[in-house]
PDB file of N, CA, C and O in Angstrom, chain B, residues numbered from 101:
ATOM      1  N   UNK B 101     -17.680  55.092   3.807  1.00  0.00           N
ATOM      2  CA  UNK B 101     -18.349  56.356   4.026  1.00  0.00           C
ATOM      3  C   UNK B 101     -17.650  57.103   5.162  1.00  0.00           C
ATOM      4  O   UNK B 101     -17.224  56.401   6.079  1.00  0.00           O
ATOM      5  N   UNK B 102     -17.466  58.464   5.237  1.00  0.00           N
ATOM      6  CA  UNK B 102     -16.953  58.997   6.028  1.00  0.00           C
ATOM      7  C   UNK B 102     -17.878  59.425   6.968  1.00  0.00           C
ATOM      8  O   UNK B 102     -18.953  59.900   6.600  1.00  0.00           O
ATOM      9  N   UNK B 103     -17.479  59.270   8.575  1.00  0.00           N
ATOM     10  CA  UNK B 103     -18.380  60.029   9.350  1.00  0.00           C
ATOM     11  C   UNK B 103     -18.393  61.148  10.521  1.00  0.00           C
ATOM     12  O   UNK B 103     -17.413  61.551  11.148  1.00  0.00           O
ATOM     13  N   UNK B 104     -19.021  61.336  10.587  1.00  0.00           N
ATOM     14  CA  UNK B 104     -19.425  62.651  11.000  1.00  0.00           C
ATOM     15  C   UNK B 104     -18.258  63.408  11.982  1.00  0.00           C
ATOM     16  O   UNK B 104     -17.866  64.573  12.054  1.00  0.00           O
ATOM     17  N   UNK B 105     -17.799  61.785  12.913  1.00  0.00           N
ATOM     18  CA  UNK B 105     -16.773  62.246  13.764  1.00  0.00           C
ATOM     19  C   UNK B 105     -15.505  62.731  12.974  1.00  0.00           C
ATOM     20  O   UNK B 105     -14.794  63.705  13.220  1.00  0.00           O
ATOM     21  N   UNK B 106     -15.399  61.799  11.952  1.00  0.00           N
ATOM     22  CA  UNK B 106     -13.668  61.830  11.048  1.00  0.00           C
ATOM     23  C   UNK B 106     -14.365  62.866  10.601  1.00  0.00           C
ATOM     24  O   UNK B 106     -14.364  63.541  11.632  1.00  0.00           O
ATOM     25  N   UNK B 107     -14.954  63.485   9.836  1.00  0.00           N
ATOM     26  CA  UNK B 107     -15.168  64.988   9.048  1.00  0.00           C
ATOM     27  C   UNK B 107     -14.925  66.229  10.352  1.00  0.00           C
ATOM     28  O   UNK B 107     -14.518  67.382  10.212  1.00  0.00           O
ATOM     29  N   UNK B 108     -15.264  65.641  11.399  1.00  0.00           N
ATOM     30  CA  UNK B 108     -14.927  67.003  12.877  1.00  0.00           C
ATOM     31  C   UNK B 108     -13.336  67.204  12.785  1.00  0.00           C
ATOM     32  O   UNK B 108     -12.818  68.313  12.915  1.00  0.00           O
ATOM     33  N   UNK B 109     -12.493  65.833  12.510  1.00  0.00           N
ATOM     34  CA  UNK B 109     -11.136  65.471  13.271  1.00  0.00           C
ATOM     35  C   UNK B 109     -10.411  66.151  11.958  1.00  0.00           C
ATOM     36  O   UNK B 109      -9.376  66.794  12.133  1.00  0.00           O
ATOM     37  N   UNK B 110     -10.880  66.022  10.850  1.00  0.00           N
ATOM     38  CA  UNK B 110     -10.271  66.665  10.077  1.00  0.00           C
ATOM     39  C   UNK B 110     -10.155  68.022  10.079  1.00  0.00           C
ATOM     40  O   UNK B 110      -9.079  68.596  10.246  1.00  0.00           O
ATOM     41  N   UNK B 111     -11.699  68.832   9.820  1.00  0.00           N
ATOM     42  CA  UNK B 111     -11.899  69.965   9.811  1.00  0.00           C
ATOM     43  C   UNK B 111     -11.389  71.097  11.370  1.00  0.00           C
ATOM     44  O   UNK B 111     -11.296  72.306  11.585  1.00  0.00           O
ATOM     45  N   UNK B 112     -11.179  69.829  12.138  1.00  0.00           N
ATOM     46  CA  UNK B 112     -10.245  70.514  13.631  1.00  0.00           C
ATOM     47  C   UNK B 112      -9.331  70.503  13.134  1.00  0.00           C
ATOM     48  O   UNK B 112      -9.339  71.674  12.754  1.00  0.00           O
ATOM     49  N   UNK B 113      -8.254  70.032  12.699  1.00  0.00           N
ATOM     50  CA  UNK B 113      -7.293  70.259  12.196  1.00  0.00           C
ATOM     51  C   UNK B 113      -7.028  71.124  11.306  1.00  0.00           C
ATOM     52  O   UNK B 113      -6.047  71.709  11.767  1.00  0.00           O
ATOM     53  N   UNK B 114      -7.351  71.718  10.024  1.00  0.00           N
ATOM     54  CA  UNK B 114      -7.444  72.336   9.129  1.00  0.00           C
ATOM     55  C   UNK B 114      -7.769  73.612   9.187  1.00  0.00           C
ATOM     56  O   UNK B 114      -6.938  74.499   8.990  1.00  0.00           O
ATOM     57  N   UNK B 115      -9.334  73.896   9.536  1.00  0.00           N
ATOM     58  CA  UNK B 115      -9.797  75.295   9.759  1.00  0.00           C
ATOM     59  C   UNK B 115      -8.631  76.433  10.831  1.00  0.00           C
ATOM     60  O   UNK B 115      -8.385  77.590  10.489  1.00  0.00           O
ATOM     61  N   UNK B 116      -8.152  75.894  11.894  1.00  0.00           N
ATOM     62  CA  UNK B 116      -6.769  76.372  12.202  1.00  0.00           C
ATOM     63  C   UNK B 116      -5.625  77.345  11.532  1.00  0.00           C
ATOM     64  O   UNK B 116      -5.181  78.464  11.789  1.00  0.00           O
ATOM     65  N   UNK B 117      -5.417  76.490  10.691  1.00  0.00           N
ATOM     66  CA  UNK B 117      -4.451  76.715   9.686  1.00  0.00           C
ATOM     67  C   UNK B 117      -5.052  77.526   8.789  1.00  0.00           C
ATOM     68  O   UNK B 117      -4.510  78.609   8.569  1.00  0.00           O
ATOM     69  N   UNK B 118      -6.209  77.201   8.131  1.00  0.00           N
ATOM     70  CA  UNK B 118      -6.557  78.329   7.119  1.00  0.00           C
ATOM     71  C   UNK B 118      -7.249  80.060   7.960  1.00  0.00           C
ATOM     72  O   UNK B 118      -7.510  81.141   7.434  1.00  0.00           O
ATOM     73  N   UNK B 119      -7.322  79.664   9.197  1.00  0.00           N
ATOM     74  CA  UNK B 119      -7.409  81.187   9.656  1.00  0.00           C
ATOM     75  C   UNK B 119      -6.244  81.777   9.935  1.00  0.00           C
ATOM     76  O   UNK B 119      -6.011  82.902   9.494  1.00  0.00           O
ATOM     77  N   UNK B 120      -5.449  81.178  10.620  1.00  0.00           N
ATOM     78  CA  UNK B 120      -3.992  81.938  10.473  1.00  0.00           C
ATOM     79  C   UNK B 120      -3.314  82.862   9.528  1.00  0.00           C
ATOM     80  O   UNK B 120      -2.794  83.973   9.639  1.00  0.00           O
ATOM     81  N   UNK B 121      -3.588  81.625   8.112  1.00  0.00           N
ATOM     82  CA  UNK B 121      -3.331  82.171   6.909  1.00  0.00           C
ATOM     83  C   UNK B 121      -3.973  83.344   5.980  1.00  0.00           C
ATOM     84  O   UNK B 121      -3.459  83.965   5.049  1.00  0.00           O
ATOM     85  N   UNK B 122      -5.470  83.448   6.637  1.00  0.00           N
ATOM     86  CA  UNK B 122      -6.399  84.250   6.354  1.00  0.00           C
ATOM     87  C   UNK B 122      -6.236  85.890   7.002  1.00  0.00           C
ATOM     88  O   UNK B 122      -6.339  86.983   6.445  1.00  0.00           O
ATOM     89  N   UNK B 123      -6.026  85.622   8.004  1.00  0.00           N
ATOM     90  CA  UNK B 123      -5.560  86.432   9.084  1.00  0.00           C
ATOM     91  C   UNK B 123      -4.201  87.153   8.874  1.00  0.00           C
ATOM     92  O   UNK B 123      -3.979  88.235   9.418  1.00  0.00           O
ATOM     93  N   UNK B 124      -3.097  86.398   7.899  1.00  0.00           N
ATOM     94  CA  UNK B 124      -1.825  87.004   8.126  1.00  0.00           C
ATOM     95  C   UNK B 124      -1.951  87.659   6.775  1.00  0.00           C
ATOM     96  O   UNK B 124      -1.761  88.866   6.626  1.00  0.00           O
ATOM     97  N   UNK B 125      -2.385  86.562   5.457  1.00  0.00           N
ATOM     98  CA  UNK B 125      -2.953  87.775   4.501  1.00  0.00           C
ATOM     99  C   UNK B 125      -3.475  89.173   4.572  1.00  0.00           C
ATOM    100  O   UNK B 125      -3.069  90.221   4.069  1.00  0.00           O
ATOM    101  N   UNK B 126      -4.544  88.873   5.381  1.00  0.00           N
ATOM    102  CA  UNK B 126      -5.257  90.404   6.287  1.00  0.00           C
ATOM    103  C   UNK B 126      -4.439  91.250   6.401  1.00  0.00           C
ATOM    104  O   UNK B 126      -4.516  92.320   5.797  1.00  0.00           O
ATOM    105  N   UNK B 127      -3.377  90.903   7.296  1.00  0.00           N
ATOM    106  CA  UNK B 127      -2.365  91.587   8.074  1.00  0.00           C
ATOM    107  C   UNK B 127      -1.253  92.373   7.177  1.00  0.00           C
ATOM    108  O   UNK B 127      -0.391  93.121   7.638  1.00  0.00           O
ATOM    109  N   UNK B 128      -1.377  92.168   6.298  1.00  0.00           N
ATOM    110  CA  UNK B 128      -0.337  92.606   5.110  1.00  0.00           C
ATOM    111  C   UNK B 128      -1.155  93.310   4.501  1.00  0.00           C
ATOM    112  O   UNK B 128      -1.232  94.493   4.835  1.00  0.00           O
ATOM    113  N   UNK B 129      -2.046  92.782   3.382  1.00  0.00           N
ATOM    114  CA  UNK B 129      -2.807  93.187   2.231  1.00  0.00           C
ATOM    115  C   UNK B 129      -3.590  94.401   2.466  1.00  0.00           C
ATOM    116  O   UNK B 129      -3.577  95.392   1.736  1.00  0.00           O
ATOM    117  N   UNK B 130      -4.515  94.198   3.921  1.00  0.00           N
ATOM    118  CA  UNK B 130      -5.639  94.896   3.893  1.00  0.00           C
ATOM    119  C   UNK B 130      -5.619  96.031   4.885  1.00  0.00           C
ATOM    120  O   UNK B 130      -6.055  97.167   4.701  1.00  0.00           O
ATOM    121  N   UNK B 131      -4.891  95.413   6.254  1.00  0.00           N
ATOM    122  CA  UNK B 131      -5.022  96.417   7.208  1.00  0.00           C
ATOM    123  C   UNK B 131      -3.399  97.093   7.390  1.00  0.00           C
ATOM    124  O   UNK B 131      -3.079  98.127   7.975  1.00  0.00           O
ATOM    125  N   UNK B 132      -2.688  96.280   6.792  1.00  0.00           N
ATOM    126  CA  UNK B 132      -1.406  96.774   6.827  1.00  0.00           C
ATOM    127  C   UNK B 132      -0.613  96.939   8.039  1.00  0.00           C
ATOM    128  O   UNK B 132       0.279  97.784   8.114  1.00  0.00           O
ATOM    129  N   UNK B 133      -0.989  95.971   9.200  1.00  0.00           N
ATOM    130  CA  UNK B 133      -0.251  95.653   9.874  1.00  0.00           C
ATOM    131  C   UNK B 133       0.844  95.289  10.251  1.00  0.00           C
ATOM    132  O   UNK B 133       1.097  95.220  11.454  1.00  0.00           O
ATOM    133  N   UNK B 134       1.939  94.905   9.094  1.00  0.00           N
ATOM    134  CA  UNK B 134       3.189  94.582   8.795  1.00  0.00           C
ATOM    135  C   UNK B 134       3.651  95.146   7.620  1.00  0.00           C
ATOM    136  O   UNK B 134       2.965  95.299   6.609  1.00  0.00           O
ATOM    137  N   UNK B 135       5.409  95.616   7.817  1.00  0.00           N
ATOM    138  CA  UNK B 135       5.523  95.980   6.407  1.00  0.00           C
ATOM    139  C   UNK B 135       6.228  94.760   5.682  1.00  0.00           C
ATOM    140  O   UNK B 135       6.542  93.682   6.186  1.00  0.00           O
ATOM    141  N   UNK B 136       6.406  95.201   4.342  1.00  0.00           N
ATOM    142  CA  UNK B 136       7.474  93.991   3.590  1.00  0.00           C
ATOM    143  C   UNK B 136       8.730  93.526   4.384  1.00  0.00           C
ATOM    144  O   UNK B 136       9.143  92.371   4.284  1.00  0.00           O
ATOM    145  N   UNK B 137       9.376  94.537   5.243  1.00  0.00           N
ATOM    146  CA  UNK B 137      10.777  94.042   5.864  1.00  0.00           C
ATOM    147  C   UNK B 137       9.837  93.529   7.101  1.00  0.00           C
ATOM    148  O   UNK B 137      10.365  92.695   7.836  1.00  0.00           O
ATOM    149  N   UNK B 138       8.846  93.830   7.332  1.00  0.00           N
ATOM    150  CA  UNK B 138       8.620  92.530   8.964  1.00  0.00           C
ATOM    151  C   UNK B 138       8.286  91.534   8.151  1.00  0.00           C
ATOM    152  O   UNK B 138       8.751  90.454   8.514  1.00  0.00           O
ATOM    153  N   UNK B 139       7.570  91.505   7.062  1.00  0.00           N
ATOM    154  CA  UNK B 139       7.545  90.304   6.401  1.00  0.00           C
ATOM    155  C   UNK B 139       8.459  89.295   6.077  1.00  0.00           C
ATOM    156  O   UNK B 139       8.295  88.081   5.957  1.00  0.00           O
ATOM    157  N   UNK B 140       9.425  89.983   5.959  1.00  0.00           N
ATOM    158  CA  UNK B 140      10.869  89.268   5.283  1.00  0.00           C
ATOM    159  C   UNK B 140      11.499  89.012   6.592  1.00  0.00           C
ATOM    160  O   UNK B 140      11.721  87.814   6.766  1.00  0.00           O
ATOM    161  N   UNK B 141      11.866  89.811   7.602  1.00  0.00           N
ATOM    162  CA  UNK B 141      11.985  89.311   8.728  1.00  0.00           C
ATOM    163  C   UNK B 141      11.201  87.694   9.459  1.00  0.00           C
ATOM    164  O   UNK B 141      11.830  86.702   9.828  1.00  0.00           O
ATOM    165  N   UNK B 142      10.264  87.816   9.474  1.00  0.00           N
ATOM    166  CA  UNK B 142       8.988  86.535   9.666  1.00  0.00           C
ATOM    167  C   UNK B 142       9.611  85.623   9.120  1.00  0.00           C
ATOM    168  O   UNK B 142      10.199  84.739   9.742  1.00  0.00           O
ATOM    169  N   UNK B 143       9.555  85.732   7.752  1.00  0.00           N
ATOM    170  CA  UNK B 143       9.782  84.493   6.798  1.00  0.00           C
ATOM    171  C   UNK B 143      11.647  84.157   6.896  1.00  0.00           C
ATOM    172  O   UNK B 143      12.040  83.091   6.420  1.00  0.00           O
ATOM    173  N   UNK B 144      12.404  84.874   7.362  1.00  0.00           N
ATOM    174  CA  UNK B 144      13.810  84.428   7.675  1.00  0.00           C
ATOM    175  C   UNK B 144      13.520  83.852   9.166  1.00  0.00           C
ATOM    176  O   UNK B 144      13.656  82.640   8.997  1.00  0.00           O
ATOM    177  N   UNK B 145      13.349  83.959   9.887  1.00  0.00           N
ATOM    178  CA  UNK B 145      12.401  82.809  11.266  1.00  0.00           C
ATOM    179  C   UNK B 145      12.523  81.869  11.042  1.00  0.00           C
ATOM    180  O   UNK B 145      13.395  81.079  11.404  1.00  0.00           O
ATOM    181  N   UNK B 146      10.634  81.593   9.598  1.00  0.00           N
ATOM    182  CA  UNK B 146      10.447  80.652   9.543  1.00  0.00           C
ATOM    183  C   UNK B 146      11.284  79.825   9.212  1.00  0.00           C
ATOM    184  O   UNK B 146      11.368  78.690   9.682  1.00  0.00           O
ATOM    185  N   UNK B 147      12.256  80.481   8.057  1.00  0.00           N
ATOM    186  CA  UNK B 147      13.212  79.359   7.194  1.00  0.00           C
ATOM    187  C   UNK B 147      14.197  78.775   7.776  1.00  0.00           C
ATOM    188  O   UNK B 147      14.530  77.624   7.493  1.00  0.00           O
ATOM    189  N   UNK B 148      14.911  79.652   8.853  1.00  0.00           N
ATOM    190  CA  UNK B 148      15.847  79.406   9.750  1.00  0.00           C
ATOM    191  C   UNK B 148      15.693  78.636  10.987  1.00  0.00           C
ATOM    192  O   UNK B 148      16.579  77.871  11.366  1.00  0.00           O
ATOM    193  N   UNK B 149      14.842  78.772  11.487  1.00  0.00           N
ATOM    194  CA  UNK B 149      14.517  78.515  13.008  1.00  0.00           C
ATOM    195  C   UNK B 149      13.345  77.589  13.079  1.00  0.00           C
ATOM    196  O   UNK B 149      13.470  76.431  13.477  1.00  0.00           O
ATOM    197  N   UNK B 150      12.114  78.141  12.661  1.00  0.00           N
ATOM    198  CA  UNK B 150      10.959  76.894  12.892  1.00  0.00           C
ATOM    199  C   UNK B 150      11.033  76.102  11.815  1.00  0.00           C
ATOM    200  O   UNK B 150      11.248  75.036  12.391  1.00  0.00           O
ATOM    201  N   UNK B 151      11.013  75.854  10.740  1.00  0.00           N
ATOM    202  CA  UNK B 151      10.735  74.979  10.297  1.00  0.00           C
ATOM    203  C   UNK B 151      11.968  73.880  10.623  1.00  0.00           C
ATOM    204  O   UNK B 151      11.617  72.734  10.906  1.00  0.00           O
ATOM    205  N   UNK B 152      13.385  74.195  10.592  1.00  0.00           N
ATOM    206  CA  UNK B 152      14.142  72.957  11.037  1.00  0.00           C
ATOM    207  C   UNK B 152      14.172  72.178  12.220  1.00  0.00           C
ATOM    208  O   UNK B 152      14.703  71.088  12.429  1.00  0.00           O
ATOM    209  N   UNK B 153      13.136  73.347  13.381  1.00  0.00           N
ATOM    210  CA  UNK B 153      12.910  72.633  14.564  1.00  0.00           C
ATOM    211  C   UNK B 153      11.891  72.104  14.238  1.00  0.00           C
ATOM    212  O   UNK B 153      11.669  71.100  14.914  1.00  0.00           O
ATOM    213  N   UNK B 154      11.156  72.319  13.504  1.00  0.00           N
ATOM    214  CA  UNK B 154       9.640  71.437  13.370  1.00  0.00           C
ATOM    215  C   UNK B 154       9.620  69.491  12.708  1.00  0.00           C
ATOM    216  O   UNK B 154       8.991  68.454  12.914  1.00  0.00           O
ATOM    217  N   UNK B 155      10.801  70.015  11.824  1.00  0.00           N
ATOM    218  CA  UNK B 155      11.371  69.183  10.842  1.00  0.00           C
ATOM    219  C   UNK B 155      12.102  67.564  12.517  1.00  0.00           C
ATOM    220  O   UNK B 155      11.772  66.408  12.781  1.00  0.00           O
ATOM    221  N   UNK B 156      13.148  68.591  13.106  1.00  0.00           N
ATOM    222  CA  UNK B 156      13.736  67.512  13.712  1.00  0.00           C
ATOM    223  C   UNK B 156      12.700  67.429  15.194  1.00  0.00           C
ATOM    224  O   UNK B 156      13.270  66.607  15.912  1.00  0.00           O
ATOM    225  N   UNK B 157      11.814  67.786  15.702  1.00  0.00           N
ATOM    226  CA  UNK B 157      10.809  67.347  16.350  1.00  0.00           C
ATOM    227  C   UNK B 157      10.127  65.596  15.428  1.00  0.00           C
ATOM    228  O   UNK B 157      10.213  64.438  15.838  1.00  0.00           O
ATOM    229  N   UNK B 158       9.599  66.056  14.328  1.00  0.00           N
ATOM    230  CA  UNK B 158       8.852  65.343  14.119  1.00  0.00           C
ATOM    231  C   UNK B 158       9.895  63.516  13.729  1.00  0.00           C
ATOM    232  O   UNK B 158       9.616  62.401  14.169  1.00  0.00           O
ATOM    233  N   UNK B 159      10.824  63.839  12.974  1.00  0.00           N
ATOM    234  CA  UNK B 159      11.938  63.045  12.697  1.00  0.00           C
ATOM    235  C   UNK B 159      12.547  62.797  14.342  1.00  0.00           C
ATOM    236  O   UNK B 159      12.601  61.578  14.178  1.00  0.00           O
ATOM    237  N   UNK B 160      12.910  62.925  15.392  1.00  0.00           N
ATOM    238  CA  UNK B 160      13.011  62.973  16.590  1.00  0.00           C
ATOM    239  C   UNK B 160      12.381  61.642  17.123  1.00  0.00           C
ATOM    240  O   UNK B 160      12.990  60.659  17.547  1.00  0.00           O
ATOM    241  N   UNK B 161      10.564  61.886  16.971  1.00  0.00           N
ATOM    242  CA  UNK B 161       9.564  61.242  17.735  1.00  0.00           C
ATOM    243  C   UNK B 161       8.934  60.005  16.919  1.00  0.00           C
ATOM    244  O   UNK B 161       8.066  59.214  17.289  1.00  0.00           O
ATOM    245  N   UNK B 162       9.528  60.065  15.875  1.00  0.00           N
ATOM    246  CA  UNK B 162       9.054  59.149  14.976  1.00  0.00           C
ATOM    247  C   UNK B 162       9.985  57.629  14.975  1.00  0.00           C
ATOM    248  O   UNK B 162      11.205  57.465  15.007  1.00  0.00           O
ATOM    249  N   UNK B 163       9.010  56.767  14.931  1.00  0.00           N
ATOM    250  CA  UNK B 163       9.316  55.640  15.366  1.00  0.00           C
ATOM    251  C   UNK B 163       9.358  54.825  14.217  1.00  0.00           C
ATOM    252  O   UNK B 163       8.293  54.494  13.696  1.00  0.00           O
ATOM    253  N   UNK B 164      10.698  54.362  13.630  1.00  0.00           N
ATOM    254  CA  UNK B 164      10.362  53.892  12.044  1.00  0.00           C
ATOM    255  C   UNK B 164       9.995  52.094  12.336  1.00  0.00           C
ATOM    256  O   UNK B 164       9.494  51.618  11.317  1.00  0.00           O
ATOM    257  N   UNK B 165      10.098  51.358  13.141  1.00  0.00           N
ATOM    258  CA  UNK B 165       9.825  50.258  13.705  1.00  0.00           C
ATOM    259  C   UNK B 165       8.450  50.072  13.705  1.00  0.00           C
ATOM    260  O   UNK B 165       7.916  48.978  13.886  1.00  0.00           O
ATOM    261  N   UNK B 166       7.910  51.037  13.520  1.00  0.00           N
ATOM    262  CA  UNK B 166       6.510  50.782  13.340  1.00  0.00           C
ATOM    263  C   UNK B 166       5.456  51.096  12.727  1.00  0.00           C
ATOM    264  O   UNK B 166       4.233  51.099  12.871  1.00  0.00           O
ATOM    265  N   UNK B 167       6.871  51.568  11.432  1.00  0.00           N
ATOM    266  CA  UNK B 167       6.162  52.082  10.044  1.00  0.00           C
ATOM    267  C   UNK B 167       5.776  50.561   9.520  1.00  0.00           C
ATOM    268  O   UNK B 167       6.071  49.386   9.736  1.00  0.00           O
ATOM    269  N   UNK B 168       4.745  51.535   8.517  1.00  0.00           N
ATOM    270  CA  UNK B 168       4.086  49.939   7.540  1.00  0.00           C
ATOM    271  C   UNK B 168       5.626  49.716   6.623  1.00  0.00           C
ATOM    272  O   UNK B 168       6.567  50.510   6.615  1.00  0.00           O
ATOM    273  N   UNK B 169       5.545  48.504   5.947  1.00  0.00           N
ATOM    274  CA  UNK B 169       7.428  48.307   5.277  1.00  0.00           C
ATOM    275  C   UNK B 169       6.817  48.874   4.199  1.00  0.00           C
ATOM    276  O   UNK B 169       7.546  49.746   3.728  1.00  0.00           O
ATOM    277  N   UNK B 170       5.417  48.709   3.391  1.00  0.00           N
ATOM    278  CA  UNK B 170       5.770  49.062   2.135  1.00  0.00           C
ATOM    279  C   UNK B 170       5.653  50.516   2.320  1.00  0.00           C
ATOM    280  O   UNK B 170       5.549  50.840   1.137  1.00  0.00           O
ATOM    281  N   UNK B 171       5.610  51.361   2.826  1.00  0.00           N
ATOM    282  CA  UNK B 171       5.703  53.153   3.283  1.00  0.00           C
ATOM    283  C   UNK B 171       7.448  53.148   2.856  1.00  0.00           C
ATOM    284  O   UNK B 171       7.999  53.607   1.856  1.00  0.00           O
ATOM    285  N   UNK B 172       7.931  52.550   3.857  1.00  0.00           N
ATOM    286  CA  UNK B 172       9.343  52.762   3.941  1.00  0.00           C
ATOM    287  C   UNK B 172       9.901  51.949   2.561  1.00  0.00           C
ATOM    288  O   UNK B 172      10.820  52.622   2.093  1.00  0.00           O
ATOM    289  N   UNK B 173       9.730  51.077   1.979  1.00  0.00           N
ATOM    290  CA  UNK B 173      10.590  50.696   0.850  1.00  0.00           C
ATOM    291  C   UNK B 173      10.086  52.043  -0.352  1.00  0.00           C
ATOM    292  O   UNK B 173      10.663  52.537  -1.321  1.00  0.00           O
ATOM    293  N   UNK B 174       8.808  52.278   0.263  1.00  0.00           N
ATOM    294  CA  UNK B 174       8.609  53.625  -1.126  1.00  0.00           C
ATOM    295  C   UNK B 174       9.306  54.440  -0.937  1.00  0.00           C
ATOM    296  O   UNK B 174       9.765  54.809  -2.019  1.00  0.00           O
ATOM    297  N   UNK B 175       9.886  55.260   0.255  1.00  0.00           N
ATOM    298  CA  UNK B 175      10.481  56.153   0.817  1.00  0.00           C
ATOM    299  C   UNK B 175      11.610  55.592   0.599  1.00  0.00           C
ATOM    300  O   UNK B 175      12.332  56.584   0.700  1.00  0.00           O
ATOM    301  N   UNK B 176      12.404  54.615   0.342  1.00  0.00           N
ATOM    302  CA  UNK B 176      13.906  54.817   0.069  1.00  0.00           C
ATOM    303  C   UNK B 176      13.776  54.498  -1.586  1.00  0.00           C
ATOM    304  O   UNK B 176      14.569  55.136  -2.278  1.00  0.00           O
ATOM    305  N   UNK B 177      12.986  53.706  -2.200  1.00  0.00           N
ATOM    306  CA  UNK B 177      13.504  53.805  -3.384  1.00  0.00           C
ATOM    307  C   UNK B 177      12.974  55.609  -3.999  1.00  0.00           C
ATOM    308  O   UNK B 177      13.462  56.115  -5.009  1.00  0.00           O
ATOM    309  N   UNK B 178      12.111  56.178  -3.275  1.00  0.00           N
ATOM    310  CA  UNK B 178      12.087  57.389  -3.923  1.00  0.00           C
ATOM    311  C   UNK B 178      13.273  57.771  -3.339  1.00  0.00           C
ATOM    312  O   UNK B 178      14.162  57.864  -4.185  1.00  0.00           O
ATOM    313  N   UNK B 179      13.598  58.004  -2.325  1.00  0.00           N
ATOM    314  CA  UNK B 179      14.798  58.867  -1.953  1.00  0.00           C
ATOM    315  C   UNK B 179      15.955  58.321  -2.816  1.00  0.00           C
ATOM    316  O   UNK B 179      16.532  59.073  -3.602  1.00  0.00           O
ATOM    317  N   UNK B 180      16.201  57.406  -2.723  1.00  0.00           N
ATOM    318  CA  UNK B 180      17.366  56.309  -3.909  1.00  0.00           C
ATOM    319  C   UNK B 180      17.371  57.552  -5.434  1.00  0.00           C
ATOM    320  O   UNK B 180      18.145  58.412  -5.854  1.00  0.00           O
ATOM    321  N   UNK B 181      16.083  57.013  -5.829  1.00  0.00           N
ATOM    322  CA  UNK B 181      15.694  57.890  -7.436  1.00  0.00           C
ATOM    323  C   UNK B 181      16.349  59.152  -7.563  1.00  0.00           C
ATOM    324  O   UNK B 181      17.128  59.411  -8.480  1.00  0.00           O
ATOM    325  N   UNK B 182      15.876  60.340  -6.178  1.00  0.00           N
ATOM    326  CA  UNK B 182      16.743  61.484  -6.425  1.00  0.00           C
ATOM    327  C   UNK B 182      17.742  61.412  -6.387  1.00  0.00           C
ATOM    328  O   UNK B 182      18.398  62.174  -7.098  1.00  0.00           O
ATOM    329  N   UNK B 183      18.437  60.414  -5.500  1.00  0.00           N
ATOM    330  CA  UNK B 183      19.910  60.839  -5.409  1.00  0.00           C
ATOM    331  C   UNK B 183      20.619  60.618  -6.663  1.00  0.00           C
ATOM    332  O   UNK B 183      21.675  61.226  -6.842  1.00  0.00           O
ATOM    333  N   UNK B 184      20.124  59.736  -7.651  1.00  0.00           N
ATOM    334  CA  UNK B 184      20.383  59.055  -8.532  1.00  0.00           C
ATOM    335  C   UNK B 184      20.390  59.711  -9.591  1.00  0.00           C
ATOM    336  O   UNK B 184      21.338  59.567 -10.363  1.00  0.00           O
ATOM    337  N   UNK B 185      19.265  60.656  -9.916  1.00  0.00           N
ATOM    338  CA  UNK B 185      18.639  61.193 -11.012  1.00  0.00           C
ATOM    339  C   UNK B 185      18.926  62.654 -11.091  1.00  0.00           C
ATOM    340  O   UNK B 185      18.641  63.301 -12.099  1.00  0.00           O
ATOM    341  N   UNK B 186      19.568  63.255  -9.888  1.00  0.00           N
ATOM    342  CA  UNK B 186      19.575  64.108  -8.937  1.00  0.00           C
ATOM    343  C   UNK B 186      20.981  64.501  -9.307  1.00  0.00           C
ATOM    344  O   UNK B 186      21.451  65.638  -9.245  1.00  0.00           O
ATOM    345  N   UNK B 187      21.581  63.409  -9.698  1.00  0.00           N
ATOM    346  CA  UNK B 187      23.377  64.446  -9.856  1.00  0.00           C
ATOM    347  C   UNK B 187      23.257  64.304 -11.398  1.00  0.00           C
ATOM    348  O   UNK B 187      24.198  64.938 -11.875  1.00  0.00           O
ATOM    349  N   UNK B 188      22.416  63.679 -12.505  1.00  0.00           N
ATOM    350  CA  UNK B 188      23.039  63.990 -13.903  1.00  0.00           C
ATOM    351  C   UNK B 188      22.643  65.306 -13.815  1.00  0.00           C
ATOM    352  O   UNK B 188      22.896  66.090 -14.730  1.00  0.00           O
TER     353      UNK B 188
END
């Protein structure tokens, strides 16, 4: 059963994110706070800049020594599969 605290720890996490997203929709759609080129601007940022820092932050701090093994044998034979399946 889930409780009350884990349903807080989640929904702290989450509700975050979906106002942002709620909010930046807004920001476009309704009030028109941005145009398509700040949009496209934004999203060349994201693609360029945060997400590969977000990417090698998290890969950075991560400690594979103390992954569970069967996580990691799934994670290479999937990674294995694409590479595999990936060049026919």
């Amino acid at each position: 059963m889930i409780s009350g605290h884990d349903f807080y720890t989640v929904m702290a996490a989450v509700v975050p994110l979906y106002v942002a997203m709620f909010l930046a929709y807004g920001s476009v759609r309704w009030w028109g706070i941005f145009t398509p080129d700040q949009c496209s601007g934004i999203n060349r940022f994201v693609a360029i800049f945060a997400v590969p820092l977000l990417s090698f932050h998290f890969i950075s701090t991560n400690d594979p020594y103390a992954m569970n093994l069967r996580f990691l044998a799934a994670d290479t034979l999937q990674k294995l599969l694409n590479l595999c399946i990936g060049k026919s």
